[in-house]
N, CA, C and O atoms as a Tinker XYZ file with bonds, in Angstrom:
   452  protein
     1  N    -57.719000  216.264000  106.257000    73     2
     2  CA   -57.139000  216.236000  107.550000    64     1     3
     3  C    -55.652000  215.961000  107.488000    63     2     4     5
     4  O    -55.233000  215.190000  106.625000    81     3
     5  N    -55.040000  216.391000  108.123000    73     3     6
     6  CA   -53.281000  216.662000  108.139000    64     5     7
     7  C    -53.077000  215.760000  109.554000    63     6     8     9
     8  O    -53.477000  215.842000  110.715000    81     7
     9  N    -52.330000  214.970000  108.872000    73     7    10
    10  CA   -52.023000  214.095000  110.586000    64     9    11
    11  C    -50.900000  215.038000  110.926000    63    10    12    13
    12  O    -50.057000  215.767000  110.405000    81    11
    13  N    -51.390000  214.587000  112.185000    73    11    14
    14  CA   -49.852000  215.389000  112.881000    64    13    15
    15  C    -48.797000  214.109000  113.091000    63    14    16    17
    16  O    -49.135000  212.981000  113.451000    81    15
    17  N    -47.445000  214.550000  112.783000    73    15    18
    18  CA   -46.684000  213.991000  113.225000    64    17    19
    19  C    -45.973000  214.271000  114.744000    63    18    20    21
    20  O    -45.767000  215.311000  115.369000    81    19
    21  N    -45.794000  213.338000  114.935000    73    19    22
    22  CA   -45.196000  213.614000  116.612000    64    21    23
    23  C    -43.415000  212.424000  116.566000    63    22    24    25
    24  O    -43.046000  211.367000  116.054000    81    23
    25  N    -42.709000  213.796000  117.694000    73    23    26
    26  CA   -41.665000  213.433000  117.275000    64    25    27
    27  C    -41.667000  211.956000  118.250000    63    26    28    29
    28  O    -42.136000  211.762000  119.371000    81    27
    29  N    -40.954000  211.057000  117.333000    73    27    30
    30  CA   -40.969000  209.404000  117.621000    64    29    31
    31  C    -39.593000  209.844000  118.869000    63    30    32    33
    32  O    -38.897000  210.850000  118.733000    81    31
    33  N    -39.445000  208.879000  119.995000    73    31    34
    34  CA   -38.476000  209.111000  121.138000    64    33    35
    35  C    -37.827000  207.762000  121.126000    63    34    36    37
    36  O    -38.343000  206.644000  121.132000    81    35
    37  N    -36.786000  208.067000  121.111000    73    35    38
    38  CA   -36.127000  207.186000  121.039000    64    37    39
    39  C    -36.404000  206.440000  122.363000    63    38    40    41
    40  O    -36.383000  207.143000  123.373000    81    39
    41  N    -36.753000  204.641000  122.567000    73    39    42
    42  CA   -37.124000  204.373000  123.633000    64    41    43
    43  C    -35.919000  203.893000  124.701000    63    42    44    45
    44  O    -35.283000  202.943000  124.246000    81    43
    45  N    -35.444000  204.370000  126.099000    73    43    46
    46  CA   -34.855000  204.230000  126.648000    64    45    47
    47  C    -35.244000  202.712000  128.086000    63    46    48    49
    48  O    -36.296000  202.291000  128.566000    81    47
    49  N    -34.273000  202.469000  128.226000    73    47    50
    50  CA   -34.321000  201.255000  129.213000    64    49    51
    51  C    -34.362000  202.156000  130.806000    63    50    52    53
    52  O    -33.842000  203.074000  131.439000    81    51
    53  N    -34.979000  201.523000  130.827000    73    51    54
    54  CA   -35.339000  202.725000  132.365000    64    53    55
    55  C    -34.552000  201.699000  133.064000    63    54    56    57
    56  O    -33.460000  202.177000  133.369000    81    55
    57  N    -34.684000  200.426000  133.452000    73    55    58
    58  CA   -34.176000  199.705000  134.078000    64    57    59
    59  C    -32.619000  199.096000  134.480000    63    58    60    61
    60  O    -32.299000  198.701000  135.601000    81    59
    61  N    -31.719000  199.129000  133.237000    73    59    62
    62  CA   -30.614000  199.153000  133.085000    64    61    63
    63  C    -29.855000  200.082000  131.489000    63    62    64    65
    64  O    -30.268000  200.191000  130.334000    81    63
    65  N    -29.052000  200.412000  131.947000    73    63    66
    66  CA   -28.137000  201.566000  130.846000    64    65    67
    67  C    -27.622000  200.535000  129.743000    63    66    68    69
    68  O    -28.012000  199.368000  129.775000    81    67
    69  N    -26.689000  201.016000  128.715000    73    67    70
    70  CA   -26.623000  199.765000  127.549000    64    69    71
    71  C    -25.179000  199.028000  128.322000    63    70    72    73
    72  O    -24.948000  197.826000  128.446000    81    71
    73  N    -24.455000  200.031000  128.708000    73    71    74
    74  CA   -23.246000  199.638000  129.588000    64    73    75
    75  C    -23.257000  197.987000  130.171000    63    74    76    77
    76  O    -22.810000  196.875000  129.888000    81    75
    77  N    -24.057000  198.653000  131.131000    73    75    78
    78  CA   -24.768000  197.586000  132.440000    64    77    79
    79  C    -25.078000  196.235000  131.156000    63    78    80    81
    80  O    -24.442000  195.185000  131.251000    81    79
    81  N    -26.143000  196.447000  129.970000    73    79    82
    82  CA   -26.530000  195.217000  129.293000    64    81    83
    83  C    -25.532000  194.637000  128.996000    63    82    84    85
    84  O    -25.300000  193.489000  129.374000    81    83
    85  N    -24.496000  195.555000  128.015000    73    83    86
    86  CA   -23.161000  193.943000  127.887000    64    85    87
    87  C    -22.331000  193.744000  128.633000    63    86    88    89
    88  O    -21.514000  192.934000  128.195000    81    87
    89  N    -22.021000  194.283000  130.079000    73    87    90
    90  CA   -21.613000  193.362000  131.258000    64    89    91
    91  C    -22.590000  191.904000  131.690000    63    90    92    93
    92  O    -22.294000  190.740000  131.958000    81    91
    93  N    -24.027000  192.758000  131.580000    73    91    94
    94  CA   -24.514000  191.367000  132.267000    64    93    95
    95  C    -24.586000  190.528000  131.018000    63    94    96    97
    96  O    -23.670000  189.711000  131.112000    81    95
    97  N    -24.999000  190.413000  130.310000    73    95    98
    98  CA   -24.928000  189.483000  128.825000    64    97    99
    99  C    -23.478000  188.577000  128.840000    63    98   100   101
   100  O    -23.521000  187.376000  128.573000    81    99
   101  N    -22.206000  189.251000  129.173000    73    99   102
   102  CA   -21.077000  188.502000  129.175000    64   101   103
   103  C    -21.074000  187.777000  130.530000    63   102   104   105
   104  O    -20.799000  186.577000  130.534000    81   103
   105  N    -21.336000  188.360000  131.590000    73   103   106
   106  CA   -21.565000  187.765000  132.217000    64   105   107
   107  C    -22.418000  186.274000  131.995000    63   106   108   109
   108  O    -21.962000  185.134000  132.085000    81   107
   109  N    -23.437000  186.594000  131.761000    73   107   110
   110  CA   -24.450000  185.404000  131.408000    64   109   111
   111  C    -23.856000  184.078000  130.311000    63   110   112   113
   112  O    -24.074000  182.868000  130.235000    81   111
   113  N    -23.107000  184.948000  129.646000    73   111   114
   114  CA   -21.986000  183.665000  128.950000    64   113   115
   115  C    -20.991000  183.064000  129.654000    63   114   116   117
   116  O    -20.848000  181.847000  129.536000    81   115
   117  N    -20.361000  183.620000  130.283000    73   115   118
   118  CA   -19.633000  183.163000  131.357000    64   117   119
   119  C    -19.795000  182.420000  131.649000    63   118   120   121
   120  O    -19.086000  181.459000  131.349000    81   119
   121  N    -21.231000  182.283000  132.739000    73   119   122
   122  CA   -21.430000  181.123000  133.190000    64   121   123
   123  C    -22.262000  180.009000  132.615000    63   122   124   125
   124  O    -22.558000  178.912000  133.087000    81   123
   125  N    -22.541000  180.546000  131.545000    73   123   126
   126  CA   -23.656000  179.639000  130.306000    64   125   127
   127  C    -22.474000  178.613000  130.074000    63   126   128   129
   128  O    -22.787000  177.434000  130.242000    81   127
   129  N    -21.067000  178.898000  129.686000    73   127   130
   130  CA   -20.289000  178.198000  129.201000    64   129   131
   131  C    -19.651000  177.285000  130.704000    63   130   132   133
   132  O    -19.461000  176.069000  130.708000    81   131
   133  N    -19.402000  178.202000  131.885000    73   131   134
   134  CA   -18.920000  177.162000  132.869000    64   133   135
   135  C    -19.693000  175.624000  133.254000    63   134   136   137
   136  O    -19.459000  174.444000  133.515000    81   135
   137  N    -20.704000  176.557000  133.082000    73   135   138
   138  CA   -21.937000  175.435000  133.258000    64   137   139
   139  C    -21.764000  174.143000  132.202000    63   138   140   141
   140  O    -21.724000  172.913000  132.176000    81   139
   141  N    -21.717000  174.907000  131.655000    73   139   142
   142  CA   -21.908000  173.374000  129.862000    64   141   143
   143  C    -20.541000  172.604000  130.406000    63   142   144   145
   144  O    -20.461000  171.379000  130.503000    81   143
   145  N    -19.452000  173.558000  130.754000    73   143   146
   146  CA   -17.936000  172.583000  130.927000    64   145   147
   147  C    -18.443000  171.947000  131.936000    63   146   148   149
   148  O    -19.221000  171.297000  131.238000    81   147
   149  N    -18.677000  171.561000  133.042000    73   147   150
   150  CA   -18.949000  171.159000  134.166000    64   149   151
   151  C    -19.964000  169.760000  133.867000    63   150   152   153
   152  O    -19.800000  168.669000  134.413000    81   151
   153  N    -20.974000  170.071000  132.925000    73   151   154
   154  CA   -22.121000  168.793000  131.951000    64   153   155
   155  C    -20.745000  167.869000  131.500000    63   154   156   157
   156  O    -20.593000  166.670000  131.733000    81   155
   157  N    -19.903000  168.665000  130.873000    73   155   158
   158  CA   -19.591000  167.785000  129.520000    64   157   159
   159  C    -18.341000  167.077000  130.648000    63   158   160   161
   160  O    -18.129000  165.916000  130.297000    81   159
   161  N    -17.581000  167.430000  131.740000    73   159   162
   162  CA   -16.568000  166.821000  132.251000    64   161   163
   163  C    -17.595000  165.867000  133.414000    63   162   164   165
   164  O    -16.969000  164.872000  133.779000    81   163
   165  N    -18.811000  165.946000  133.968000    73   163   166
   166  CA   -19.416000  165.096000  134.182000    64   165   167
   167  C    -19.883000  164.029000  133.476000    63   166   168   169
   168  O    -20.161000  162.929000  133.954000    81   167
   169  N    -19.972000  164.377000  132.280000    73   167   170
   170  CA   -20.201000  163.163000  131.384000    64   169   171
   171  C    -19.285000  162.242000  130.887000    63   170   172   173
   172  O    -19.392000  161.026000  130.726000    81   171
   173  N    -18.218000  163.133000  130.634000    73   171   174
   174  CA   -16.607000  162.201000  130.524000    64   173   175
   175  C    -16.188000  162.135000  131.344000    63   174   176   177
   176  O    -15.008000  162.418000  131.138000    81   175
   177  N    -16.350000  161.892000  132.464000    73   175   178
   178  CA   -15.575000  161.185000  134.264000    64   177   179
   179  C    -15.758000  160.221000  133.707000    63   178   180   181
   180  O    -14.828000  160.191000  132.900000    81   179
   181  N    -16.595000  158.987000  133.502000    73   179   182
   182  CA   -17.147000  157.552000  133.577000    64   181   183
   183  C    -15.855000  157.258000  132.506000    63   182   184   185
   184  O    -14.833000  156.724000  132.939000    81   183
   185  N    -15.965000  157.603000  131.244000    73   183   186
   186  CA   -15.377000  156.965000  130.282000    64   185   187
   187  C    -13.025000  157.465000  130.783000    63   186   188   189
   188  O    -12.014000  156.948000  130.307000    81   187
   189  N    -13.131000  158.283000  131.554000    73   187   190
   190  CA   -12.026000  158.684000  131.975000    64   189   191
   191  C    -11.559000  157.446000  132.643000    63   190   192   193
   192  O    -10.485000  156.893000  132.404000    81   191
   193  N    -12.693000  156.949000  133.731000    73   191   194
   194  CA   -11.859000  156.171000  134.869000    64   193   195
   195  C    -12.337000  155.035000  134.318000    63   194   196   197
   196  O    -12.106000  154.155000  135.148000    81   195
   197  N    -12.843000  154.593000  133.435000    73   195   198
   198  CA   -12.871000  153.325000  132.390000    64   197   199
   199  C    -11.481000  152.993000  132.300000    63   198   200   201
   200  O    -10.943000  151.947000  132.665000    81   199
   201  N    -10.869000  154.181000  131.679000    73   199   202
   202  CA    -9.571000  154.091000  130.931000    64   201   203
   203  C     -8.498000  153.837000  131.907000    63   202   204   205
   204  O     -7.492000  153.138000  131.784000    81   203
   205  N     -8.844000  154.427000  132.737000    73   203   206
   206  CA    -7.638000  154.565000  133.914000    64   205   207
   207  C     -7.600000  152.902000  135.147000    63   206   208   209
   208  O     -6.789000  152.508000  135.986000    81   207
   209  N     -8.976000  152.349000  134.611000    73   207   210
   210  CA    -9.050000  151.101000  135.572000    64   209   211
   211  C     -8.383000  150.161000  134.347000    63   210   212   213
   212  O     -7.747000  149.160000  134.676000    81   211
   213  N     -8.516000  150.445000  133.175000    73   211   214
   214  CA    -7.825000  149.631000  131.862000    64   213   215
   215  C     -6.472000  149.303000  132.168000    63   214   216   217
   216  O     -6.001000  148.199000  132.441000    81   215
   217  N     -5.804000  150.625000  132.072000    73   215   218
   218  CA    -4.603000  150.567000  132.403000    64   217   219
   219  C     -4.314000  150.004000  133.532000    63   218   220   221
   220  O     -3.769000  148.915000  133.349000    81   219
   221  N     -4.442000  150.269000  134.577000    73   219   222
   222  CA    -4.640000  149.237000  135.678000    64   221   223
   223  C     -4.664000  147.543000  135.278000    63   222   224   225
   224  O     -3.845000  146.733000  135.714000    81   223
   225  N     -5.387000  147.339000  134.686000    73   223   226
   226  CA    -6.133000  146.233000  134.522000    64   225   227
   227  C     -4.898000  145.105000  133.612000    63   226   228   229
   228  O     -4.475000  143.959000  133.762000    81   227
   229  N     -4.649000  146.436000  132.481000    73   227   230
   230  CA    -3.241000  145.740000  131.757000    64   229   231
   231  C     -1.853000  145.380000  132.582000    63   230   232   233
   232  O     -1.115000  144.450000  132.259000    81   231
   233  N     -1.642000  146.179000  133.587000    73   231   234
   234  CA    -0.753000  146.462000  134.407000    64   233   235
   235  C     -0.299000  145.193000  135.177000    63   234   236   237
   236  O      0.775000  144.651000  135.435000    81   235
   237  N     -2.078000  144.891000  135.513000    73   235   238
   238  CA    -1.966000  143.959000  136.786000    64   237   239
   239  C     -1.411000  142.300000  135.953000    63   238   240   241
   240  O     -0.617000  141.460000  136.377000    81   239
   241  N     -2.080000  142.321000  134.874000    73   239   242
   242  CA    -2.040000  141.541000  133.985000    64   241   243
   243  C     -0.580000  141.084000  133.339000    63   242   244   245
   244  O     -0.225000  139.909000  133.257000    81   243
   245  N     -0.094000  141.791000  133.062000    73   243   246
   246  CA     1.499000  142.133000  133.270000    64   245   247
   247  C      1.977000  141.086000  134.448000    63   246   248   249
   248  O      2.101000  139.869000  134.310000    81   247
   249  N      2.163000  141.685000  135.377000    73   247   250
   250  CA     2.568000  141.062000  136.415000    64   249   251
   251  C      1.966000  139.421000  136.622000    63   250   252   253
   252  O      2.529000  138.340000  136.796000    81   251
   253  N      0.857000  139.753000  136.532000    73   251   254
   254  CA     0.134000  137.708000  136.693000    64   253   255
   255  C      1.000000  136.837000  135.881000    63   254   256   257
   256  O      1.307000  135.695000  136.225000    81   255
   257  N      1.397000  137.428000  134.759000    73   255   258
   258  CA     2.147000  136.644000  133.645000    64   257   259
   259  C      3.875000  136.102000  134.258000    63   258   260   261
   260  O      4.557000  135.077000  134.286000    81   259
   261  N      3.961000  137.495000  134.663000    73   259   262
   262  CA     5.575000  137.397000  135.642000    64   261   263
   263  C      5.283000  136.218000  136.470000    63   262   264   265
   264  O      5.754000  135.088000  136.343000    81   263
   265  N      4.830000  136.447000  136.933000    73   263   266
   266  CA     4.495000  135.751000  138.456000    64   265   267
   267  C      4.322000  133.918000  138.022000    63   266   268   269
   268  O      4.741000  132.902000  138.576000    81   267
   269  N      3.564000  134.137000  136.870000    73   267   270
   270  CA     2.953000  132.025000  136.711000    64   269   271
   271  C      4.361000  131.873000  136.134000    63   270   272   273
   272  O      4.790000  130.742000  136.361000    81   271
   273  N      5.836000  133.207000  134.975000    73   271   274
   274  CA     6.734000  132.566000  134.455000    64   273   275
   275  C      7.524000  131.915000  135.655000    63   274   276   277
   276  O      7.909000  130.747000  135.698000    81   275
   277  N      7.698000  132.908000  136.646000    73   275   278
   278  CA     8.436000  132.374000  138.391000    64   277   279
   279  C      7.960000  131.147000  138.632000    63   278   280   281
   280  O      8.735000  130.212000  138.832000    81   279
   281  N      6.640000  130.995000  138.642000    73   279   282
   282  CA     6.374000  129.777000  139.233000    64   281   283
   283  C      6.698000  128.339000  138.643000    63   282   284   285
   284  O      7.139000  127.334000  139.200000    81   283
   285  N      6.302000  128.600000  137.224000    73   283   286
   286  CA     6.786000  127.475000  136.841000    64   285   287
   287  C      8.106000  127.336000  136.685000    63   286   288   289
   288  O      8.622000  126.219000  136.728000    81   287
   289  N      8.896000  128.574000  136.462000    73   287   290
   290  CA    10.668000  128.215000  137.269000    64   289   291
   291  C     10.641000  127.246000  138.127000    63   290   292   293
   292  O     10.995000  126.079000  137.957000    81   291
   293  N     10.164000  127.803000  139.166000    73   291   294
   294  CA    10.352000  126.921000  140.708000    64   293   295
   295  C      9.374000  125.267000  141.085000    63   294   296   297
   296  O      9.526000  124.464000  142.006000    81   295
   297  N      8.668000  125.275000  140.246000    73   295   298
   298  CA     8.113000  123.875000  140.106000    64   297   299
   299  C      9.137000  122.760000  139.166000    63   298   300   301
   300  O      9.271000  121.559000  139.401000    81   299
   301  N      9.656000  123.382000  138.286000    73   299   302
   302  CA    10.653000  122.601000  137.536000    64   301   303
   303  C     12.021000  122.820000  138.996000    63   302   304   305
   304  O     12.480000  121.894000  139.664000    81   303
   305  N     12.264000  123.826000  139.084000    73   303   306
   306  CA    13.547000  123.490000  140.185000    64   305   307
   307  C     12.916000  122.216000  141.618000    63   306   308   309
   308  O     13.518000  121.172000  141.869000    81   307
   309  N     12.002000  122.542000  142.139000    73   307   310
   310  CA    11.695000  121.517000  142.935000    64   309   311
   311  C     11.063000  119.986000  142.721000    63   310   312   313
   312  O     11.164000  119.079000  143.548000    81   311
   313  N     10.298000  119.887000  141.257000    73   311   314
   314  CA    10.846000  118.624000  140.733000    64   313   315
   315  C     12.116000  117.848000  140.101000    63   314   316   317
   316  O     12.291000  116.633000  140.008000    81   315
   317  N     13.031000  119.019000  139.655000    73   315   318
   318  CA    14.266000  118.631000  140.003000    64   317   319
   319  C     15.100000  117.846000  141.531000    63   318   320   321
   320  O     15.634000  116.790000  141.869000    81   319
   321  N     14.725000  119.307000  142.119000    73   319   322
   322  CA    15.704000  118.814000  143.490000    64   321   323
   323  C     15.210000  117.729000  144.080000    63   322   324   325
   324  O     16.027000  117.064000  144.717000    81   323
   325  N     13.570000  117.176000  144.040000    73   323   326
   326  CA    13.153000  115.817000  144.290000    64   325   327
   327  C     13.561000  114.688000  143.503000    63   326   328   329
   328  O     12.738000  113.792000  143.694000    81   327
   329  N     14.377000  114.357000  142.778000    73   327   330
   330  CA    14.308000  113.598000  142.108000    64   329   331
   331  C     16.275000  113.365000  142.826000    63   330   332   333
   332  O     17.080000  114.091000  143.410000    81   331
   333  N     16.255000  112.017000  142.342000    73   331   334
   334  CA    18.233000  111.407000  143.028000    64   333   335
   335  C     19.090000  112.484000  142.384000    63   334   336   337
   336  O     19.882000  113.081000  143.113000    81   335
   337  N     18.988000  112.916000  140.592000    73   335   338
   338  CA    20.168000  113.650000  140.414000    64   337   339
   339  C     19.920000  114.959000  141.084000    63   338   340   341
   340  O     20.929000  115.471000  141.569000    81   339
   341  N     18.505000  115.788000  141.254000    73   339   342
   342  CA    18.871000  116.939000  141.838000    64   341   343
   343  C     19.689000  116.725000  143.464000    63   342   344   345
   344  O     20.510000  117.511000  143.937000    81   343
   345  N     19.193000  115.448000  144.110000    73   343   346
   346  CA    19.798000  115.749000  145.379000    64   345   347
   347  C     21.629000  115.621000  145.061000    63   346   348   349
   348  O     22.512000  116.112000  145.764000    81   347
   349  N     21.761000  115.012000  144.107000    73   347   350
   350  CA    23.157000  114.538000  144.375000    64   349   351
   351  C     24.131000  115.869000  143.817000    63   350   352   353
   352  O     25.295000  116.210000  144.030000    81   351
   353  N     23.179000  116.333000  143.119000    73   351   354
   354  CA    23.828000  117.619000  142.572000    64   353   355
   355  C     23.886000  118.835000  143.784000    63   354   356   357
   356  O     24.927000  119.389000  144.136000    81   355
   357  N     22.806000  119.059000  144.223000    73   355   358
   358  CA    22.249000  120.103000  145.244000    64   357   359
   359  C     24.373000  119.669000  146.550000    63   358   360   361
   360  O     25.361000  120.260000  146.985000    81   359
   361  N     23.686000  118.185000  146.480000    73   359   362
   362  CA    24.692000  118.064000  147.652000    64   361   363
   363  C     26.259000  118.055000  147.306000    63   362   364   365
   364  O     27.096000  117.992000  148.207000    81   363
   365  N     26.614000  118.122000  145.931000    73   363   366
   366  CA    28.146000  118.271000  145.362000    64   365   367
   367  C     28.398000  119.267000  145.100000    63   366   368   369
   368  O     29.608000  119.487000  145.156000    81   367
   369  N     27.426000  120.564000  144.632000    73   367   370
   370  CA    27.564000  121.790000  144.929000    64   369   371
   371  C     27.478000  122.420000  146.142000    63   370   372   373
   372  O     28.569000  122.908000  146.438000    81   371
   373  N     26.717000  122.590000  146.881000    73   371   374
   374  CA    26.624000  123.302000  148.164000    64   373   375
   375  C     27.409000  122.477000  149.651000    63   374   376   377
   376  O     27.998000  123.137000  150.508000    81   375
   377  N     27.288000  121.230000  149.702000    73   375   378
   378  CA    28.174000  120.403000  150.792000    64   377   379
   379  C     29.518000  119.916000  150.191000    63   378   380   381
   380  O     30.455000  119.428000  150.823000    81   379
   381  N     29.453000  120.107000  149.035000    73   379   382
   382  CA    30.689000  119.420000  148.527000    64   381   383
   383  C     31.202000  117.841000  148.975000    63   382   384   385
   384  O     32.285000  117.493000  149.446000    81   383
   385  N     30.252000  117.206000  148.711000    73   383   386
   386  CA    29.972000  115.937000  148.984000    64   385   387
   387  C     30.712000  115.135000  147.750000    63   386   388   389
   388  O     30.497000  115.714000  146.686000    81   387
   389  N     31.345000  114.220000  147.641000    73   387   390
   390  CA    31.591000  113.348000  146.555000    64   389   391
   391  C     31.627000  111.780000  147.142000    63   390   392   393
   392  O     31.733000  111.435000  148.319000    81   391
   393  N     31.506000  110.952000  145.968000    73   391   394
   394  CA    31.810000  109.628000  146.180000    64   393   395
   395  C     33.138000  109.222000  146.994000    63   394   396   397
   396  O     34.221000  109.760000  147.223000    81   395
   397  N     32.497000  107.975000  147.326000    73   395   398
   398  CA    34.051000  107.173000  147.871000    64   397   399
   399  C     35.117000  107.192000  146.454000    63   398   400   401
   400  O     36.223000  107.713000  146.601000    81   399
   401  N     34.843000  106.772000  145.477000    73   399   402
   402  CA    35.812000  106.443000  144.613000    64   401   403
   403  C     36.161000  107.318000  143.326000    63   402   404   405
   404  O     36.562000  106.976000  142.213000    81   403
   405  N     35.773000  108.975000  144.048000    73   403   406
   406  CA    36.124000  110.112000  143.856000    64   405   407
   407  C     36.957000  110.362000  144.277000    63   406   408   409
   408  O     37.113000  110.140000  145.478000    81   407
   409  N     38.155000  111.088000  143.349000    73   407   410
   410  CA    39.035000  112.083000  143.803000    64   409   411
   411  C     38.721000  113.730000  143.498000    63   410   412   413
   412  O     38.212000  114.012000  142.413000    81   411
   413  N     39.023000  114.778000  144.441000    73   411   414
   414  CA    38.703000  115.911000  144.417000    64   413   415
   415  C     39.903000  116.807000  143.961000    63   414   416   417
   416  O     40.899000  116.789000  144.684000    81   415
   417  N     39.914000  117.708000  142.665000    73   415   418
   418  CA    41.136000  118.821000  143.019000    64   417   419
   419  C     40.018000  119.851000  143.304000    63   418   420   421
   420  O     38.831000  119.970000  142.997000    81   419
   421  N     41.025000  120.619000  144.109000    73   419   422
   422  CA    40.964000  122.010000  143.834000    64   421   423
   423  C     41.802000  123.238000  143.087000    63   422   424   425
   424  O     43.010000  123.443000  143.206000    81   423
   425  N     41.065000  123.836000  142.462000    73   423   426
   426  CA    41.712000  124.587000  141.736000    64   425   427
   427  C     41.523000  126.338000  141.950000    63   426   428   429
   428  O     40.614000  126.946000  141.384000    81   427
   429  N     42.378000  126.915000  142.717000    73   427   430
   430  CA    42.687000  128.243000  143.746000    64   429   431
   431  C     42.079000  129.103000  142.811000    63   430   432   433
   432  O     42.057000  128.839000  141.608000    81   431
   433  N     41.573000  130.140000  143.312000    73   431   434
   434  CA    40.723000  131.043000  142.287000    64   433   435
   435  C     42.126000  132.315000  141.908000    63   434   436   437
   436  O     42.483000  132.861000  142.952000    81   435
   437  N     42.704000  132.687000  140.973000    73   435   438
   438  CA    43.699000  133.780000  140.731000    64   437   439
   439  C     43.239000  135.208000  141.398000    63   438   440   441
   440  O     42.057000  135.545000  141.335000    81   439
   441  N     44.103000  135.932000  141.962000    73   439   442
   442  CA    43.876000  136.833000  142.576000    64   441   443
   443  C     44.002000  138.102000  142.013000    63   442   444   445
   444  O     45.048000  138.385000  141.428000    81   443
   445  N     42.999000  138.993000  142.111000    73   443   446
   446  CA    42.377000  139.959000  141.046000    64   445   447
   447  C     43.675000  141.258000  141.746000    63   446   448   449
   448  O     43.437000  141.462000  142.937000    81   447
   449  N     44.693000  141.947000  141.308000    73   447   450
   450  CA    45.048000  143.197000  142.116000    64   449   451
   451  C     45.040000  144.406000  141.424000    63   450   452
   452  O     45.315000  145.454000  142.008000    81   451
């Protein structure tokens, strides 16, 4: 018996042309990949604004430090000015106050032209 051969057909996509397949295929990467970016920048938000409240955090920290050096400026100036020499000073600088058995010069400031 002799088989018959029959001619083999090449099988065609009835449904879409090859064209059409690697548009939609790139397509399908397209958004395979937008998608994954969108996972992976949802997943690094948290550790983003970690960083960004850090900085913040150093920032503020910064300043607290400013702020207690001011203060204890002004606790030493006002246990100063409580005490007899700050007043007597406060009042020979700014009222120009002196003793009875003080004498005062003045000495004219030179004139800048």
């Amino acid at each position: 018996m002799k088989k018959i051969r029959r001619k083999q057909r090449r099988k065609q996509n009835i449904l879409l042309p090859t064209s059409l397949r690697w548009v939609g295929t790139a397509l399908l990467g397209v958004c395979g990949a937008w998608v994954l970016f969108e996972i992976v920048a949802k997943a690094v938000y948290p550790y983003q604004l970690g960083d960004q409240q850090a900085k913040k955090v150093v920032a503020l920290e910064t300043q607290v430090k400013a702020q207690e050096t001011r203060n204890q400026e002004l606790t030493k100036e006002v246990t100063f000015l409580e005490s007899d020499e700050g007043i007597e000073a406060l009042a020979r600088s700014v009222a120009r106050y002196h003793r009875s058995n003080e004498t005062i010069y003045l000495i004219p400031k030179p004139e800048t032209e």
